[in-house]
DSSP file (Angstrom, degrees, kcal/mol; ACC not computed):
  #  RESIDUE AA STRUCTURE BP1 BP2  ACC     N-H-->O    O-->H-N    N-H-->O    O-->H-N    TCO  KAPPA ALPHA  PHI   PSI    X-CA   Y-CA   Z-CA
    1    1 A X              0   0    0      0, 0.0     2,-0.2     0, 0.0    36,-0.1   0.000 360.0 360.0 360.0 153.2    5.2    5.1   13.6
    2    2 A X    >>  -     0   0    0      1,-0.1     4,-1.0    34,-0.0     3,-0.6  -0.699 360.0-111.6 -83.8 134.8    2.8    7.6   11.6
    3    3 A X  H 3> S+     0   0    0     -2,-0.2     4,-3.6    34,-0.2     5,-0.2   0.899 117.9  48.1  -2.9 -65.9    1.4    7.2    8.0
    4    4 A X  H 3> S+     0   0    0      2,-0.3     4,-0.5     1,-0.2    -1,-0.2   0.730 110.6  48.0 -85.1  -4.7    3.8   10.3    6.9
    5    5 A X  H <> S+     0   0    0     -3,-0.6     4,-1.5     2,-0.2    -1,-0.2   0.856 109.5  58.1 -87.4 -32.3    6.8    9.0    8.4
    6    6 A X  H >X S+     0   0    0     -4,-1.0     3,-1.4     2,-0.3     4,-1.1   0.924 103.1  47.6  -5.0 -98.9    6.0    6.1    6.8
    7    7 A X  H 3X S+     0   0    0     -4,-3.6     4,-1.2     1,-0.3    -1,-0.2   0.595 107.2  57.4 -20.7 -38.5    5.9    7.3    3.4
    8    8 A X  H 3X S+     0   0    0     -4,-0.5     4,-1.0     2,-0.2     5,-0.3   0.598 107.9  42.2-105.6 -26.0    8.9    9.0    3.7
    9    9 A X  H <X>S+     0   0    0     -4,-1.5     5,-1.8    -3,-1.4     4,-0.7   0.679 111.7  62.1 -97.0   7.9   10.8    6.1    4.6
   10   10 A X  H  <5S+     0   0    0     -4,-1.1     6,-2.0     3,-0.2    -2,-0.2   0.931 118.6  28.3 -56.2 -58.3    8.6    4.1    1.7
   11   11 A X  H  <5S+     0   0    0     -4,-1.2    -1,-0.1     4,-0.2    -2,-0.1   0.658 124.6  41.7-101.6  -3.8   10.0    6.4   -0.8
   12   12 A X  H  <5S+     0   0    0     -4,-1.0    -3,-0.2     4,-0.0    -2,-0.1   0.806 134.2  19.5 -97.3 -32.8   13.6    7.6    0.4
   13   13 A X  T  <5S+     0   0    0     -4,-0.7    -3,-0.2    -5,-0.3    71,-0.1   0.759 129.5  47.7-111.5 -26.6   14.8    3.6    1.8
   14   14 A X  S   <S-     0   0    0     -5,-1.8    -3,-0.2    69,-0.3    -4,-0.2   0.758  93.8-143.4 -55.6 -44.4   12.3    1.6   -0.1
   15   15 A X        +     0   0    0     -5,-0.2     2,-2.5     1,-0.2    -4,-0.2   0.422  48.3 147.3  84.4   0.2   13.0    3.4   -3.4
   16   16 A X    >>  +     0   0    0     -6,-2.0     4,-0.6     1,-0.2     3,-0.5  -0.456  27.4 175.3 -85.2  69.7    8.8    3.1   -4.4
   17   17 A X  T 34  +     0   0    0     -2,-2.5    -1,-0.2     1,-0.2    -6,-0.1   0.633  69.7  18.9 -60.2 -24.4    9.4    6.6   -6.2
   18   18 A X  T >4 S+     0   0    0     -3,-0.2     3,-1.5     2,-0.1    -1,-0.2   0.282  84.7 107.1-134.1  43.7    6.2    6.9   -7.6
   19   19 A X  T <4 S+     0   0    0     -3,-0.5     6,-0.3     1,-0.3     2,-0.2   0.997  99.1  34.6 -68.2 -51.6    4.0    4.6   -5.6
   20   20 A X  T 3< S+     0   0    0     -4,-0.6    -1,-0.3   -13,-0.1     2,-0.2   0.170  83.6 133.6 -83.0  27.3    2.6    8.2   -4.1
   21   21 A X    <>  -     0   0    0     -3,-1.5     4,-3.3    -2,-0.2    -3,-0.1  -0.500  67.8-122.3 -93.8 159.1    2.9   10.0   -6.8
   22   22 A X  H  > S+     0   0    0      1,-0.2     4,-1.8     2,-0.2     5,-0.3   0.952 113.9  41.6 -71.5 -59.5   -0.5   12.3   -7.8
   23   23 A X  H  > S+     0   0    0      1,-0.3     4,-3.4     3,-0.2    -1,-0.2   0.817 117.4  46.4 -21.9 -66.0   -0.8   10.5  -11.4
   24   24 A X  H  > S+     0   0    0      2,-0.3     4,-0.6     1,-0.2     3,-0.3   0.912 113.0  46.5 -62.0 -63.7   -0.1    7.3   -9.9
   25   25 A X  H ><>S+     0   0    0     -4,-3.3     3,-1.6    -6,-0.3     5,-0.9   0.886 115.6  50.6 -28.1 -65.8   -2.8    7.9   -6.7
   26   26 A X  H ><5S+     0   0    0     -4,-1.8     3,-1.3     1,-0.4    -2,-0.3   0.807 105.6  56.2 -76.7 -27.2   -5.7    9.3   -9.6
   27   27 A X  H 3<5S+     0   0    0     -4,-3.4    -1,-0.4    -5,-0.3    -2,-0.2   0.740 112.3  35.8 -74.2 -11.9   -5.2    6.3  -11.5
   28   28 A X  T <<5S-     0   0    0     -3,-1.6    34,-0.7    -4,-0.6    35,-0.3  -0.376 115.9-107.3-163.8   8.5   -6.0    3.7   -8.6
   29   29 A X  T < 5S+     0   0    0     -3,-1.3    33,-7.6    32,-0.2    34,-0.4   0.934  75.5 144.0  55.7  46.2   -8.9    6.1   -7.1
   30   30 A X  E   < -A   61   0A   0     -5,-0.9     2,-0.3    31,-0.2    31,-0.1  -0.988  38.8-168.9-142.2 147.9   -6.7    6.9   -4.3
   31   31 A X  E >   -     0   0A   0     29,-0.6     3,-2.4    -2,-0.3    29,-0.3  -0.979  25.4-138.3-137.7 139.2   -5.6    9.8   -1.8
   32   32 A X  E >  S+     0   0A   0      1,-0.3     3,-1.4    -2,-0.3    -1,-0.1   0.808 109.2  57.9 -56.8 -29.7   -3.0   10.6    0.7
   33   33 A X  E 3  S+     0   0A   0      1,-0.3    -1,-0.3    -3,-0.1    -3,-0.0   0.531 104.3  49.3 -75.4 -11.3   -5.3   12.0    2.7
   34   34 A X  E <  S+     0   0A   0     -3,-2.4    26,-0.5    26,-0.1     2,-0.4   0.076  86.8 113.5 -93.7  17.2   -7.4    8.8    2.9
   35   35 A X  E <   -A   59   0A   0     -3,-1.4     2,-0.3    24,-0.1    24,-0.2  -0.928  45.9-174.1-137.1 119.7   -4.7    7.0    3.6
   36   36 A X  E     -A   58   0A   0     22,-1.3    22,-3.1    -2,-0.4     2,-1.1  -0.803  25.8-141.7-120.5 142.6   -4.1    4.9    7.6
   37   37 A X  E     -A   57   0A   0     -2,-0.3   -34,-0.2    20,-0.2    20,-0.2  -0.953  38.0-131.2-120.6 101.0   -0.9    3.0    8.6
   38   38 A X        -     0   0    0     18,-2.7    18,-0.5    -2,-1.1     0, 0.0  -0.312  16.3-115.2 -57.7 158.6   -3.1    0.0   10.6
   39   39 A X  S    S+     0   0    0     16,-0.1     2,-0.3     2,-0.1    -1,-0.1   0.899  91.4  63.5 -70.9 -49.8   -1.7   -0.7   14.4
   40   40 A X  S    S-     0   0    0      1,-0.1     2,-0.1    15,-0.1    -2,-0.1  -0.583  73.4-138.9 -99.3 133.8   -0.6   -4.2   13.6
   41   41 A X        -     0   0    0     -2,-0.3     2,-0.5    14,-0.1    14,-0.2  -0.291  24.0-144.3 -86.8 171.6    1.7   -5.5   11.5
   42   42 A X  E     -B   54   0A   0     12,-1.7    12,-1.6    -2,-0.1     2,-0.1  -0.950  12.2-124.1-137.8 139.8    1.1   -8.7    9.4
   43   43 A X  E     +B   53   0A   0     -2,-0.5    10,-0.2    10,-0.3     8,-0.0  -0.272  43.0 169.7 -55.0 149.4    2.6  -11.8    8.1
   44   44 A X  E     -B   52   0A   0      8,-1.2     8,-0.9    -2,-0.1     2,-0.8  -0.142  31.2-143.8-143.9  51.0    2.3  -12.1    4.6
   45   45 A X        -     0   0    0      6,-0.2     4,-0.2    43,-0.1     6,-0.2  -0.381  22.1-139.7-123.5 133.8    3.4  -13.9    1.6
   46   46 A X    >   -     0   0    0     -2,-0.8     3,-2.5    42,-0.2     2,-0.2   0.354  43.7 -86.8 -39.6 150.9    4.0  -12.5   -2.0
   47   47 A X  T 3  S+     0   0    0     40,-1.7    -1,-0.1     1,-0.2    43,-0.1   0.214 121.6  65.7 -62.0  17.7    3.3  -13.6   -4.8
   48   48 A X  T 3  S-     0   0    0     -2,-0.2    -1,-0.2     2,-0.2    -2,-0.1   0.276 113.4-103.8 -57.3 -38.9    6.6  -15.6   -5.0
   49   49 A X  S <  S+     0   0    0     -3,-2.5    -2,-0.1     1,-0.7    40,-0.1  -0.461  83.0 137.5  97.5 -42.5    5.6  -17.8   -2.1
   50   50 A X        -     0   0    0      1,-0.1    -1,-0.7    -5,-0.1     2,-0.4   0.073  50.0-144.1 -19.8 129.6    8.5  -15.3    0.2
   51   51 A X        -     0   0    0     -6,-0.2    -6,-0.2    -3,-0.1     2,-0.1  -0.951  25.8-179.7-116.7 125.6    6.7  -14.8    3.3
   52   52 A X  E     -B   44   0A   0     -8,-0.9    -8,-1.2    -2,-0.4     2,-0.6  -0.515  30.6-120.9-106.1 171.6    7.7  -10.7    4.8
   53   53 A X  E     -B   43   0A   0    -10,-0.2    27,-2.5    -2,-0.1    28,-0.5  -0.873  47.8-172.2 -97.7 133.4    6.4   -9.0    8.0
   54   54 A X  E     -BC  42  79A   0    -12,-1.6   -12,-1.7    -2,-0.6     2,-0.4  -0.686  33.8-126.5-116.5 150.6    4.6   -5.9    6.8
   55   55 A X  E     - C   0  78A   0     23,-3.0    23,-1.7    -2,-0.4     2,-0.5  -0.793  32.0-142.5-108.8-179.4    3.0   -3.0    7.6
   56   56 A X  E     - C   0  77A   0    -18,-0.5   -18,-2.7    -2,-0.4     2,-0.4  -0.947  12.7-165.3-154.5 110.5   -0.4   -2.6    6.2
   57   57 A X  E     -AC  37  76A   0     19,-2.8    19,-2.6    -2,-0.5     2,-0.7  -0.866   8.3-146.3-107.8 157.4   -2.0    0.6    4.9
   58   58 A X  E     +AC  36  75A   0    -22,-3.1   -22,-1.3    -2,-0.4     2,-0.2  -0.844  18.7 171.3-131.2 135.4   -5.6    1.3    4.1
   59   59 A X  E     -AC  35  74A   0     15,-1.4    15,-3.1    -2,-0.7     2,-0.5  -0.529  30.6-128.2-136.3 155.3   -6.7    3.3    1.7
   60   60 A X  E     - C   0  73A   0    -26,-0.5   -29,-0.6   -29,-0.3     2,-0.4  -0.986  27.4-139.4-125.5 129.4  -10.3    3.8    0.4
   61   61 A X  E     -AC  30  72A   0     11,-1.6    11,-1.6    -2,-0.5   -31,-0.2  -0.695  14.9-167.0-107.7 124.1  -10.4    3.3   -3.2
   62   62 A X  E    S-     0   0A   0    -33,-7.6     7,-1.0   -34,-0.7     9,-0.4   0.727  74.5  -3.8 -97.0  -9.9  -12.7    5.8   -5.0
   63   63 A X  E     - C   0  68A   0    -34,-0.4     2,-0.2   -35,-0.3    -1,-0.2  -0.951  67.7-135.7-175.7 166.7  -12.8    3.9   -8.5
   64   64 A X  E >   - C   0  67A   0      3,-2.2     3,-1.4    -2,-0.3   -35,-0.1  -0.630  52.4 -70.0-127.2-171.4  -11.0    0.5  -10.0
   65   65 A X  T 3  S+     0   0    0      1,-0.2     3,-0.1    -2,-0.2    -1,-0.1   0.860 126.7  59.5 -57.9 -31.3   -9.5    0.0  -13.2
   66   66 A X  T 3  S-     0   0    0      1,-0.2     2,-0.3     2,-0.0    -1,-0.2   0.525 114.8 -94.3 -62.3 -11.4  -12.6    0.2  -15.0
   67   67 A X  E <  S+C   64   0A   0     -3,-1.4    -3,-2.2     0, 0.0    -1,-0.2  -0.812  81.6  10.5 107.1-151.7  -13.7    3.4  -14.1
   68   68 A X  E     +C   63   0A   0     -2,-0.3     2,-0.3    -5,-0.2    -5,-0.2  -0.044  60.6 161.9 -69.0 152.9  -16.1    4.5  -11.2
   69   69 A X  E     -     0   0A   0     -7,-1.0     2,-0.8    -5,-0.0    -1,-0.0  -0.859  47.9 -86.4-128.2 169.9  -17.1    2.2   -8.7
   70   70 A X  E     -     0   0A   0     -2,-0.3    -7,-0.1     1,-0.1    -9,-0.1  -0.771  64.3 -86.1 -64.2 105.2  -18.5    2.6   -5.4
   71   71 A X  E     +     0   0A   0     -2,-0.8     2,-0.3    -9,-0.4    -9,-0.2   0.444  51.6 166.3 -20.0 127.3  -15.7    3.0   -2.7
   72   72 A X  E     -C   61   0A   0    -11,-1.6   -11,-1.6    -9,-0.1     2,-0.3  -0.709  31.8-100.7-132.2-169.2  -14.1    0.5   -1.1
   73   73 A X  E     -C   60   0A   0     -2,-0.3     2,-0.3   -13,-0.3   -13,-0.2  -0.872  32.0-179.6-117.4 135.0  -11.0   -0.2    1.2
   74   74 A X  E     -C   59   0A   0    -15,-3.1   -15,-1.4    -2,-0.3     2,-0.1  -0.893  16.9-134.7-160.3 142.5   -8.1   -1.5    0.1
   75   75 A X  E     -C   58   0A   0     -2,-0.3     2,-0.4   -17,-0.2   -17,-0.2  -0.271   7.0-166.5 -87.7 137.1   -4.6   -2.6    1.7
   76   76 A X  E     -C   57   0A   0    -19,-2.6   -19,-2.8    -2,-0.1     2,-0.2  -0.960  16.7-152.2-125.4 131.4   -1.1   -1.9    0.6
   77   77 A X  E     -CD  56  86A   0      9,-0.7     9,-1.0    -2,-0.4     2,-0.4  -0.543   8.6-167.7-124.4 155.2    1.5   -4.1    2.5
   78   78 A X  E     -C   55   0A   0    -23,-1.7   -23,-3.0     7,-0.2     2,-0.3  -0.992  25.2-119.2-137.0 159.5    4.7   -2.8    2.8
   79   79 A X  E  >  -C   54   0A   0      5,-0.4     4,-2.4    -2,-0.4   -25,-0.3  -0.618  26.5-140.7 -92.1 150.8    7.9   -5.1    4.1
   80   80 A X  T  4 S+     0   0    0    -27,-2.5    -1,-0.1    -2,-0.3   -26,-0.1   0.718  96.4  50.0 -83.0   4.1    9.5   -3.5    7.7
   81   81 A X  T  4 S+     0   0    0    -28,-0.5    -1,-0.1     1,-0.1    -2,-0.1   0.754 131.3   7.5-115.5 -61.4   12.7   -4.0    7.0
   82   82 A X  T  4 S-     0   0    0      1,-0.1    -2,-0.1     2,-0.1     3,-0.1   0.486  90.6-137.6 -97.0  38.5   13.3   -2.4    3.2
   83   83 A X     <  +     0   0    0     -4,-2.4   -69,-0.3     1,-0.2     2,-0.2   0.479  46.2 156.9   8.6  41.8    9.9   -1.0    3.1
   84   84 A X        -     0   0    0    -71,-0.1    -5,-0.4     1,-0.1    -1,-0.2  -0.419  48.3 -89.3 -89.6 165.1    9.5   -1.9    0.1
   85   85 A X        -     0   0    0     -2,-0.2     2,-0.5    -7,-0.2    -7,-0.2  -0.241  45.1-162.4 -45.8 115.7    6.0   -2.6   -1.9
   86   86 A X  B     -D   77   0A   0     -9,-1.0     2,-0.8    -3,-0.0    -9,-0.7  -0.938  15.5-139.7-124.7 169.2    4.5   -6.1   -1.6
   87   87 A X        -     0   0    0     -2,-0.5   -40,-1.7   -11,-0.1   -11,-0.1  -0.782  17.3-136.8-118.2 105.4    2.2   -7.9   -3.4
   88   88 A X        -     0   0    0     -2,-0.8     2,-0.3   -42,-0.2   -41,-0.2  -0.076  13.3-141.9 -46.7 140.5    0.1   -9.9   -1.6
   89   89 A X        -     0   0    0    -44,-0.2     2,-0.5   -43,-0.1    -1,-0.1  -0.735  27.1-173.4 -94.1 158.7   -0.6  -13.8   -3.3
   90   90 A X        -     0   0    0     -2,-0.3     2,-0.4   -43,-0.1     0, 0.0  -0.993  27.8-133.9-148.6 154.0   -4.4  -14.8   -2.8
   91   91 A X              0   0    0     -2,-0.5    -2,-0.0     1,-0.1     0, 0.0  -0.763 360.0 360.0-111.0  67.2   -6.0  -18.0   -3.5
   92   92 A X              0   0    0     -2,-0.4    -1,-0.1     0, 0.0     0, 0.0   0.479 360.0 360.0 -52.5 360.0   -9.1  -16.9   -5.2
């Protein structure tokens, strides 16, 4: 599968109506065009403890919430069956 097909079933079968939206993108420091649907999918699990199979895109992040940063990379996981958005848990 492609990034833009991708996207498209992100926002028509997923329902994630404004995850790509341009507002949404410039607030997060982020652009479609900067934007890779990695080869491999990944195990995952949300912040719920629910563990999904994902796809994983990676996006280079131009600024954080605070304002500018230096760029970085950062992943957005999506599940492959209702491709919807999930939210990684981390153990900081």
């Amino acid at each position: 599968m492609e990034f833009w097909e991708l996207k498209n079933k992100i926002t028509d079968i997923g329902k994630e109506t404004h995850f790509f939206d341009p507002d949404t993108l410039k607030f997060f420091g982020e652009r479609l065009s900067d934007m890779r649907l990695l080869k491999d999918k990944m195990e995952i699990t949300d912040i719920c403890g629910e563990k999904h199979t994902c796809y994983v895109v990676s996006v280079t992040r131009r600024k954080n919430a605070f304002g500018s940063c230096k760029p970085y990379k950062y992943y957005h996981y999506f599940d492959v069956d209702t491709f919807q958005h999930v939210i990684r848990w981390s153990a900081w």
